[in-house]
N, C-alpha and C positions, 0 to 999 in steps of 0.2 A: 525399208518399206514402212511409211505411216501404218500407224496401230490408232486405234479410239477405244475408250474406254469407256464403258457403261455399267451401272447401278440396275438392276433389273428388279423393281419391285412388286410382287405379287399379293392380292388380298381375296378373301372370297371364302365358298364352303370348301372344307378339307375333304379331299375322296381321294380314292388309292388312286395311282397313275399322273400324281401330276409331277410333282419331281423330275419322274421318270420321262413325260412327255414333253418337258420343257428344256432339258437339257440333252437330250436327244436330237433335237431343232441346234442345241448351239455345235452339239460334235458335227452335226451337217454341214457346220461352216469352219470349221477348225478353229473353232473359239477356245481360249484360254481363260479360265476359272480362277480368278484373283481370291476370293472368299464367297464363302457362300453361310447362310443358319436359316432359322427356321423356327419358328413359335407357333403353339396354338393355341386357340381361347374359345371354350364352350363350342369345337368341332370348325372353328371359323381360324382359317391359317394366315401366318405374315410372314413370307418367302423374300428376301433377299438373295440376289445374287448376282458380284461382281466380275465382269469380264471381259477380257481383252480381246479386238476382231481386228483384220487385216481393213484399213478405209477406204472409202469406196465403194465398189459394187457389192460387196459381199458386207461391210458394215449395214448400206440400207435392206440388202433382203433378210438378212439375220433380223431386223425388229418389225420386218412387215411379216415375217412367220410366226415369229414369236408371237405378236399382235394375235395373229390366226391362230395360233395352238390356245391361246387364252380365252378365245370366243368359244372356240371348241369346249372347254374343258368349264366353259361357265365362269371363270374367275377374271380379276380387272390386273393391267397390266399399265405400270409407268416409267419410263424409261429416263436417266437424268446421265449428261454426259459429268464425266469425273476429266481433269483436266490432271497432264503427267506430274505437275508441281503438286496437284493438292493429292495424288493418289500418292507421290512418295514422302508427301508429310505426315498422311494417313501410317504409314511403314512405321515411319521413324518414330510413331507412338509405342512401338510395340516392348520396346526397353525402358519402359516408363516401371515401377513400382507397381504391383497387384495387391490388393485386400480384399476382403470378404466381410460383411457387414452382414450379421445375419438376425431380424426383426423377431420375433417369438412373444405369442401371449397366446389366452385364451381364444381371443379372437381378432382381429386386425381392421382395426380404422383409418380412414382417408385423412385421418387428423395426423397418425402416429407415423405414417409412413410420408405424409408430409413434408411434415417436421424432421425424420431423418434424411431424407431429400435435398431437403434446401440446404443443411447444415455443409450434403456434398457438393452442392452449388458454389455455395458459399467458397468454400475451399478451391474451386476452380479445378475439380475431379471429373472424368468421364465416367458413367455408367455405360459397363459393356453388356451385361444380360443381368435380369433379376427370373429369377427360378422362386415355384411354389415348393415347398417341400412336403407336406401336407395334404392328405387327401380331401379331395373336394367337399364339403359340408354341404347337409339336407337344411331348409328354409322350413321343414313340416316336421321330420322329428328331430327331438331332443337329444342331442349326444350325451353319454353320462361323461364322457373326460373329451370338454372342446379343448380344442390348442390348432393352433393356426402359425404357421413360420414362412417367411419368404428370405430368400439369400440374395443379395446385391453382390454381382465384381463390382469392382471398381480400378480406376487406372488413374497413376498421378502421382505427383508429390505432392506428398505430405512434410513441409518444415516443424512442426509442433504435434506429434501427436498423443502430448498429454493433453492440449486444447483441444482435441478431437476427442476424446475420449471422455473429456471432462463435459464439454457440450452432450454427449450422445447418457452419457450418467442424469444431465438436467431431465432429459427427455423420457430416461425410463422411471425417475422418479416423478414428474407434473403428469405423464400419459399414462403411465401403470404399463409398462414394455419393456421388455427384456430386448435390448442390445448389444450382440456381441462385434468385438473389431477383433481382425486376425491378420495378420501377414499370408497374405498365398503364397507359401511355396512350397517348398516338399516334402516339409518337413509337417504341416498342417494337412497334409493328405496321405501319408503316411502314418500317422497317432498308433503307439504298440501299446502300451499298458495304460492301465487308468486304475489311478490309486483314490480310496474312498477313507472318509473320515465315518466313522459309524454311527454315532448317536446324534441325531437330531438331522441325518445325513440320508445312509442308509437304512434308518427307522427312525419315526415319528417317535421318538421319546427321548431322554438321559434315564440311563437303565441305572446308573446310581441313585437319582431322585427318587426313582419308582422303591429302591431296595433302603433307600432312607425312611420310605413311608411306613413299609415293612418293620424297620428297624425302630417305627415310634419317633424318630429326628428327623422328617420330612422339610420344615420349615430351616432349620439350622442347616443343614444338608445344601437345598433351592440355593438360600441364600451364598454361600459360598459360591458354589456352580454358576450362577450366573456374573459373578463378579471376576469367575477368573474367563467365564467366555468373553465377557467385555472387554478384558484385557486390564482391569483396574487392579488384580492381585495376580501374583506369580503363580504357574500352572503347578509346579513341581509342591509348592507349600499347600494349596488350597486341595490336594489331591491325599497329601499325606492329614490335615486336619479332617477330612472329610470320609477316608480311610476308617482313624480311631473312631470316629461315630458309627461306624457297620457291625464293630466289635459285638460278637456275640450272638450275632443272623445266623440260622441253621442254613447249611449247604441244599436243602431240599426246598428253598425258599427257591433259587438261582434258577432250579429246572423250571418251575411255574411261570416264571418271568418271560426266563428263554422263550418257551413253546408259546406265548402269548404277544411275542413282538410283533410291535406293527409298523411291518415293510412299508416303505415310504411308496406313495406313487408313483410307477412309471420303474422303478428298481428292477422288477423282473424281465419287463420289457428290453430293457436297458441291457443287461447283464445276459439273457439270452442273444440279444442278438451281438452284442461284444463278443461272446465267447466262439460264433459260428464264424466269422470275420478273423477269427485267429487272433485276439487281442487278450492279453494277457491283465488279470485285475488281483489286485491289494487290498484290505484293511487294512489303517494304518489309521489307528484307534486311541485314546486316552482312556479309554472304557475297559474293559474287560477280556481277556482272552476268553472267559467261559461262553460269555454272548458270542463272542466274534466267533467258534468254530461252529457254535451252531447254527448262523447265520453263513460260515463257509461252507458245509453239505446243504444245508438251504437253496441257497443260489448257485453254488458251482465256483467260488469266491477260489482264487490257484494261492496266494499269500495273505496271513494274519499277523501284524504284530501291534501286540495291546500289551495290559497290564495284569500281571498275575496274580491272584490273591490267594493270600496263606490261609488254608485251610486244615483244620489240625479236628482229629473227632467230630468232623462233621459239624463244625462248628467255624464261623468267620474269626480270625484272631484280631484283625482290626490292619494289621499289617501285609504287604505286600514281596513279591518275589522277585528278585530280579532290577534293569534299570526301570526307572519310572520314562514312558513313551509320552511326550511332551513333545513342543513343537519341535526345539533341537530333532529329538529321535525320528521324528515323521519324515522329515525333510532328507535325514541320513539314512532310512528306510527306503525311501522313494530310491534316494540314486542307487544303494546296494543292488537294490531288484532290478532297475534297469542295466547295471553292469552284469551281474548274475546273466540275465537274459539277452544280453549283446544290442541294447538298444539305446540310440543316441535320447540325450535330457531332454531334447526339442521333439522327440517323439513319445514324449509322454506327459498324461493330464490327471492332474488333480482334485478333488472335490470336497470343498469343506463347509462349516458354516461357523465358527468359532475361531476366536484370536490365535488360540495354538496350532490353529488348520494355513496363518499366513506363510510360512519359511515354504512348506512344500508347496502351497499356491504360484509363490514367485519362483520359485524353484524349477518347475515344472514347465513345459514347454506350453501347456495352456493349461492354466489357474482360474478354476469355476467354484466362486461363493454361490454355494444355493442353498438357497432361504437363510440368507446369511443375517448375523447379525448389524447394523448400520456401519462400524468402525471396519469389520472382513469385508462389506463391499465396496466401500469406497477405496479399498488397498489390493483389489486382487485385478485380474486382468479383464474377468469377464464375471456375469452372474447369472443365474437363473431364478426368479422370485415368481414368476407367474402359472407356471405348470410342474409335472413331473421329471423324476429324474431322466428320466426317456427322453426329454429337451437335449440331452447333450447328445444324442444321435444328430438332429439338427444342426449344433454347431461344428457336424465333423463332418457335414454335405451330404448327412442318409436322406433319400426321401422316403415317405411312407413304403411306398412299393416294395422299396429294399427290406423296411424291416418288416412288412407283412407277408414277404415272402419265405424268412424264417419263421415263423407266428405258423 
């Protein structure tokens, strides 16, 4: 028996019952439901839905009710025949490669989203749905923390995608936008632990610099520190030079430090709602074990591994305890805790912003520089520069809703 196939496309005000009244008209006729979705924008909906009718008398009265349920229900109705050739090439899309391209900044321009558009044009990619993730922003009040995210699928091959990635890096550095590229599949919607680099990560500071200030060697101290973030001097040497300069800081300096860190944006956020979601999170620190356990009752932190410092009468001796946690350590940190916790390496994410933060970035199933230094972003997989750390709910498909509903 001949079959037709039809695109049933719906626009208009959204109000309850339409769904229901429209598909209701096709079980009248033993219509068959090839795909169906559904979007909505400012209360105004766009209903798609494909489907197969016996031809003939029963294909024309099926779009003359339908027509009629439409008029009813106030909304406009267009009907487009799909032919069996282009509906089963439409199929045969469906084993193509998925990714996830997810836009992120303070606020989102026709410029930014443009521009990573075309890039997927360009590439000869489909876009299957782009999602807001982000709740809707007031045009009259001020938000004290704007951030704005949209998530593109996308469907295709990809032959080069370090050219993909390297185009979408042009784009978050000339537009000021954070771009992330991800593999869909299930192991990016799965994500179990998420390992953090602490200082300049987890808090707005280097709690060494701050305790070099203390110690009178602030500027000698800086200097080091930044040379081995860059990655211009070995982490393990500029950690033990910078050690001997602490010599001699009283142990009651460390608590004042502690109780005055300042949590980085979006951490708490972050961290609460990871830990409701059953995801398990790390330190894994070149800094200090003293900060990091007081930053783990702080936040609810389940793993710390940093670096110990010898303290003898209450006094700093300049030397440390244990191995020195450098990148090697970080990266052998990460897998330990994932094997510990029975979690594959692809389901777990890293966060750094310093040269010693790269081994566990590539290491990890998704490796995020944020507010990284120039040499960490261009070497990690993804970045966050334009909001809080709360952006990486974002690139794991949370929308606001989901984490407001922990909140």
């Amino acid at each position: 028996m001949a079959k037709d196939i039809f695109l049933l496309n719906i626009s208009g005000q959204d109000k309850p019952g339409l769904t229901s009244g429209l598909t209701s008209v096709l079980a009248q006729y033993d219509a068959k439901v090839l795909d169906i979705g559904q979007a909505n924008i400012h209360d105004t909906l766009s209903l798609g839905i494909m489907f197969e009718i016996e031809s003939g008398e029963k294909s024309s009265a099926v779009q003359k009710d339908l027509l009629f349920k439409a008029y009813e229900l106030g909304i406009t109705a267009k009907f487009t025949p799909i032919t069996l050739d282009d509906y089963e090439h439409w199929v045969g899309l469906q084993g193509k490669d998925r990714y996830i391209i997810t836009i992120l900044g303070e606020k989102l321009a026709a410029q930014q989203i443009s521009a990573v558009t075309k890039v997927i044009s360009e590439k000869k990619l489909n876009i299957d749905s782009i999602k807001r993730l982000t709740g809707r922003l007031s045009l009259e009040k001020k938000d004290e923390y704007p951030r704005a995210c949209v998530q593109l699928s996308i469907r295709g091959k990809i032959d080069c995608k370090t050219d993909f990635t390297e185009k979408f890096m042009q784009i978050s550095h000339d537009l000021d936008v954070d771009i992330a590229f991800q593999e869909d599949n299930i192991y990016r919607r799965n994500r179990r632990l998420v390992c953090f680099d602490m200082d300049s990560t987890l808090i707005q500071t280097e709690v060494i610099d701050e305790l070099a200030e203390l110690a009178g060697v602030g500027n000698e101290v800086k200097t080091i520190t930044e040379s081995a973030m860059q990655g211009e001097i070995n982490f393990n040497e500029s950690f033990i030079r910078r050690m001997k300069l602490l010599k001699g800081l009283k142990e009651e300096v460390l608590h004042d430090v502690a109780v005055n860190l300042p949590i980085t944006k979006g951490a708490r956020r972050l961290i609460d709602t990871l830990k409701s979601y059953g995801f398990k999170t790390a330190i894994l620190s070149g800094g200090f074990t003293y900060f990091g356990h007081y930053l783990q009752k702080e936040l609810g932190i389940d793993y710390v591994y940093a670096n110990q410092l010898e303290i003898k009468d209450g006094v700093l001796t300049g030397n440390y305890l244990g191995d020195i946690v450098n990148g090697d350590k970080k990266a052998e940190y990460l897998k330990q805790i994932a094997e510990k916790e029975g979690i594959n390496i692809s389901q777990t994410i890293a966060v750094g912003d310093g040269a010693n933060d790269l081994q566990m970035l590539n290491l990890a199933g998704l490796g995020i520089a944020f507010h990284a230094k120039p040499t960490v972003k261009d070497n990690a997989q993804s970045s966050i520069s334009s909001i809080g750390l709360d952006g990486i709910l974002y690139l794991l498909g949370y929308h606001d809703r989901h984490i407001d509903l922990i909140e």
